[in-house]
Backbone as numpy.savetxt, mean C-alpha at the origin, in Angstrom:
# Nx Ny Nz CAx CAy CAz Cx Cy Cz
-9.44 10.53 -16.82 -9.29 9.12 -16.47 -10.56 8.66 -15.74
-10.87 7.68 -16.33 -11.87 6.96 -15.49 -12.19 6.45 -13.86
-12.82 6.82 -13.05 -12.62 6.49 -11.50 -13.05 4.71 -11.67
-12.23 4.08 -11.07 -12.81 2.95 -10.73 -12.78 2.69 -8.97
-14.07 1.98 -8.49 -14.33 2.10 -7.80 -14.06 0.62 -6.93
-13.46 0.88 -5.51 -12.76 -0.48 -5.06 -13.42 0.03 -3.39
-13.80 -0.97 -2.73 -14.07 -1.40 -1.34 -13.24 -1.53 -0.13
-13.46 -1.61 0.76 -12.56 -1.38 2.04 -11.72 -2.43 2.05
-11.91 -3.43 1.65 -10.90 -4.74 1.57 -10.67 -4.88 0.22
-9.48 -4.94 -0.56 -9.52 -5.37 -1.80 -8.00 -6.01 -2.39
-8.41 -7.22 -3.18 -7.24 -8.04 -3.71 -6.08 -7.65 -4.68
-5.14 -7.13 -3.98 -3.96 -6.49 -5.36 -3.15 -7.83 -5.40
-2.20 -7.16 -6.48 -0.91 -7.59 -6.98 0.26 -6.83 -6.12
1.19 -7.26 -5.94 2.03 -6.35 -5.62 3.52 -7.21 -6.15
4.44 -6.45 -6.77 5.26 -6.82 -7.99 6.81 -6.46 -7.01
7.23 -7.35 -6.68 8.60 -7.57 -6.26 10.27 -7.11 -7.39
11.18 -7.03 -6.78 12.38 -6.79 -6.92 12.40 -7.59 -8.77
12.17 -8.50 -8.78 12.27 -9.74 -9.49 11.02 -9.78 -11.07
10.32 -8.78 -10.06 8.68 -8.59 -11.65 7.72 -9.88 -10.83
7.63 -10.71 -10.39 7.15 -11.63 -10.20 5.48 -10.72 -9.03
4.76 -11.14 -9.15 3.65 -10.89 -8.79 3.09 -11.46 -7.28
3.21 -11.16 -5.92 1.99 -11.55 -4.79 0.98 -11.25 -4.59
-0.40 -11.93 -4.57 -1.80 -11.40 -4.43 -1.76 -11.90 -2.80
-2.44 -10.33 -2.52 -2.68 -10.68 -1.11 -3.59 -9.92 -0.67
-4.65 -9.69 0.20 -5.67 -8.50 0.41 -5.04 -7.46 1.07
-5.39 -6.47 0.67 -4.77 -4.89 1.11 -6.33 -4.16 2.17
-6.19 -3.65 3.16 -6.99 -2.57 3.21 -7.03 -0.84 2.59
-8.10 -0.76 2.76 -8.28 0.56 1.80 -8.71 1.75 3.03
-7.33 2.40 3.15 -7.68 3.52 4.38 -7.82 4.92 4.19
-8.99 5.62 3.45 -8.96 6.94 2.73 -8.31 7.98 3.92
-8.17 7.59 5.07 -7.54 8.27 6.17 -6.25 8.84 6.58
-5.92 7.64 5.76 -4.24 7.61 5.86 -3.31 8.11 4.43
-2.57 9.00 4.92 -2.07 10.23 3.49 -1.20 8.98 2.51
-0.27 8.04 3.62 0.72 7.37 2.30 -0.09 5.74 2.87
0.53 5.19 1.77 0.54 3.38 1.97 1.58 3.15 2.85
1.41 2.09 3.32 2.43 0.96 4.20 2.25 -0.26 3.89
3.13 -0.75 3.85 3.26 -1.96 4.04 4.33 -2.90 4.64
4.14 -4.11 5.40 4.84 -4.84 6.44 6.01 -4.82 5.86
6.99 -4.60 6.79 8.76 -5.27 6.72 8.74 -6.42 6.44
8.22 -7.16 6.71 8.50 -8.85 6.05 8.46 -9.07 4.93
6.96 -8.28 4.40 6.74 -8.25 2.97 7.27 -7.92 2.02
8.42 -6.47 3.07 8.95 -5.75 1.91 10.39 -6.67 1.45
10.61 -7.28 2.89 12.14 -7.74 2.72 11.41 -8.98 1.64
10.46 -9.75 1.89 10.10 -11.43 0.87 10.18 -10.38 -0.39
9.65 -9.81 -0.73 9.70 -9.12 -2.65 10.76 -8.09 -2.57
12.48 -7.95 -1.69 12.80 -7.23 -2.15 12.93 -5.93 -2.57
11.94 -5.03 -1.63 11.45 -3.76 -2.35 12.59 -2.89 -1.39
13.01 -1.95 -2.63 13.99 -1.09 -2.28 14.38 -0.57 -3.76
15.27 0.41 -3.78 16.30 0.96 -2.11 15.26 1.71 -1.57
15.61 2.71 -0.51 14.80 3.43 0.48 15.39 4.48 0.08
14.13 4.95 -0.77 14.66 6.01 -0.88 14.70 7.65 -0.03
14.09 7.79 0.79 14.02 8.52 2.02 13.19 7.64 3.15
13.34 9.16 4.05 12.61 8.50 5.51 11.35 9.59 5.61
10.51 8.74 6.04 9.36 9.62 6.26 8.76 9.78 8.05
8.58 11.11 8.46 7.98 10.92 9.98 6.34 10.89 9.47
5.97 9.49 10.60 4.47 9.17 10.48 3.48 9.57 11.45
2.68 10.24 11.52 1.44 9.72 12.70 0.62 8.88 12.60
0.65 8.18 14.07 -0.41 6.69 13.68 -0.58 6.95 14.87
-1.73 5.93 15.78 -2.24 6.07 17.11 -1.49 5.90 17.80
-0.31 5.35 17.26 1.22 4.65 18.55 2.18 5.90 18.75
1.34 6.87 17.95 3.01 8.49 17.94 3.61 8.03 16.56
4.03 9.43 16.84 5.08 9.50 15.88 6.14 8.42 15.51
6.22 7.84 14.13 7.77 6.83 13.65 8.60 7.55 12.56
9.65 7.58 12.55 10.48 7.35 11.34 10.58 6.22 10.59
9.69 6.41 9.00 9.66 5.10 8.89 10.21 5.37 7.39
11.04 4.19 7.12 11.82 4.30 5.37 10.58 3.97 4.38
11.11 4.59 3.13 10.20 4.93 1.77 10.51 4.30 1.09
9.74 3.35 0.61 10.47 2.61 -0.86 9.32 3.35 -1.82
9.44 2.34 -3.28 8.77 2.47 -4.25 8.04 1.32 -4.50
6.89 1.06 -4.91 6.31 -0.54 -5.09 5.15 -0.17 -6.19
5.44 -1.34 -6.96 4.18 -1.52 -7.88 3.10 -2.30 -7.69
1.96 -1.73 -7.84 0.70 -2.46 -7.16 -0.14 -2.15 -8.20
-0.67 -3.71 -8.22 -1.77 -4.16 -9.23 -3.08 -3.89 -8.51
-4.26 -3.06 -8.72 -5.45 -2.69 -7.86 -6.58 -2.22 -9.26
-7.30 -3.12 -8.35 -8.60 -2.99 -9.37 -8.24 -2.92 -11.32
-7.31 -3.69 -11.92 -6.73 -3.82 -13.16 -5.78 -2.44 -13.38
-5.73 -1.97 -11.97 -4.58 -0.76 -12.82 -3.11 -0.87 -11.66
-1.73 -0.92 -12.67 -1.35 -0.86 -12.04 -0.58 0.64 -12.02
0.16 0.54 -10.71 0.40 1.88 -10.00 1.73 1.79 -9.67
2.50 2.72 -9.59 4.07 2.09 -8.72 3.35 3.77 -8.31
4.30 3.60 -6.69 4.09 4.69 -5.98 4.67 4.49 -4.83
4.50 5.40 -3.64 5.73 5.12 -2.37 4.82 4.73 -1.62
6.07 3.64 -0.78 5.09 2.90 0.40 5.92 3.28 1.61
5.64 3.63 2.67 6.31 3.28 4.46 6.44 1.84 4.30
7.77 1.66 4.91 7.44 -0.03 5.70 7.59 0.39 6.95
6.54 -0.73 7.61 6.19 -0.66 8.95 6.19 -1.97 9.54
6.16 -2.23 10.29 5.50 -3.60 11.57 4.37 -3.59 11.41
3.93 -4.39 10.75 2.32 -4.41 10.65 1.86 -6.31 11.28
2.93 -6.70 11.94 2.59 -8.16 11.84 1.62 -8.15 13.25
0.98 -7.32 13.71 -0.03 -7.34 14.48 -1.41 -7.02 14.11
-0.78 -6.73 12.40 -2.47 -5.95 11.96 -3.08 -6.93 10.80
-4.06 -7.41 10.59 -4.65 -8.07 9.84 -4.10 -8.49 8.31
-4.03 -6.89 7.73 -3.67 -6.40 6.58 -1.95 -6.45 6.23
-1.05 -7.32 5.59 0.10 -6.47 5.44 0.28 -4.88 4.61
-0.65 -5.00 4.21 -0.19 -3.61 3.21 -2.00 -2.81 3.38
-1.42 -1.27 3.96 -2.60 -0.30 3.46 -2.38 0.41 2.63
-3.30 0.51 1.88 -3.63 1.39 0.86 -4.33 2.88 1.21
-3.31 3.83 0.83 -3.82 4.85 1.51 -4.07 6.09 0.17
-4.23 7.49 0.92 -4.57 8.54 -0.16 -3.58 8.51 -1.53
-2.33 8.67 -1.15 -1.38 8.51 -2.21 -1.53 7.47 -3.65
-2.12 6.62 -3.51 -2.24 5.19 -4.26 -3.52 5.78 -4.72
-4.28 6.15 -3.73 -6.17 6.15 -4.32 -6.19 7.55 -5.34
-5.47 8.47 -4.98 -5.56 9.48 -5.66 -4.33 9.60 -7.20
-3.73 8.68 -7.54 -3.26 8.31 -8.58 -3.54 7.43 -9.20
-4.49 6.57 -8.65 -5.53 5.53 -9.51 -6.62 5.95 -9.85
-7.00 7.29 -9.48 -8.50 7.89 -9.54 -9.64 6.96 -8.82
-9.01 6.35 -7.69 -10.42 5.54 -6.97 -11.31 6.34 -6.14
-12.40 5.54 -6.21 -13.41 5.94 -5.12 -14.24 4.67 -4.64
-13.78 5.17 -3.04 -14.33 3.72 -2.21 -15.79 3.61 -2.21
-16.23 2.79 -2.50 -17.43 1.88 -2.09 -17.68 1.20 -0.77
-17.96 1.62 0.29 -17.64 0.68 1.36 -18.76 -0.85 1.37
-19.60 -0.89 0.37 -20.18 -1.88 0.45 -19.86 -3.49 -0.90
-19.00 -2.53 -1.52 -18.39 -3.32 -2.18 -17.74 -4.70 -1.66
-17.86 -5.76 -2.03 -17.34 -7.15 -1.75 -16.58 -7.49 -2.65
C-alpha cells in the first residue's frame, strides 16, 4: 500500500451514525497509541455502541475512557477504526489522530506540510 503523507494539522471527514459526513480539523499525534475524540462530537454523530473501555495515560493520569468505532475520511482514504471519547472541549482539536489510525492508513507525517 502506498504511504500517503499528511501534516500535524489535517482536514478529515468523520462519518456519523446516519453515513452523513463532518469536516473538521483533526490533530495528528504520532505519540499517542489510540485516537480520541470529544464527547460532544461523539454524542452530535451518534457514534456507538461502546464497545469496551479502555485505561488511558495522558498528562492528567490515568482515565477509563469508552471505545467506539468511527469512520474517518483522511487524506482520501477512508478508515473505520477505534476511537476513546474524551473531554476534549478544552483542547483546540476535537478529535486526535493517533498511532492506531496512522498505522492502518500507512501515513507518514510531514510536519511541514500545510
Amino acid at each position: 500500500m502506498k504511504k500517503s503523507v499528511v501534516g500535524l494539522i489535517e482536514n478529515i471527514t468523520i462519518y456519523g451514525e446516519d453515513g452523513k459526513g463532518k469536516k473538521i480539523m483533526a490533530r495528528i499525534d504520532s505519540g499517542a497509541t489510540k485516537s480520541s475524540i470529544d464527547v460532544k462530537l461523539a454524542a452530535e454523530l451518534r457514534l456507538g455502541p461502546i464497545i469496551k473501555t479502555k485505561v488511558v495515560k495522558s498528562t492528567h493520569g490515568n482515565t477509563l475512557r469508552p471505545v467506539v468505532n468511527a469512520k474517518i475520511e483522511i487524506a482520501g482514504k477512508k478508515i473505520i477504526s477505534e476511537v476513546t471519547i474524551a473531554d476534549r472541549t478544552y483542547m483546540k482539536y476535537q478529535l486526535l489522530i493517533g498511532q492506531n489510525i496512522l498505522k492502518k492508513g500507512n501515513f507518514m507525517i510531514d510536519p511541514r506540510k500545510k
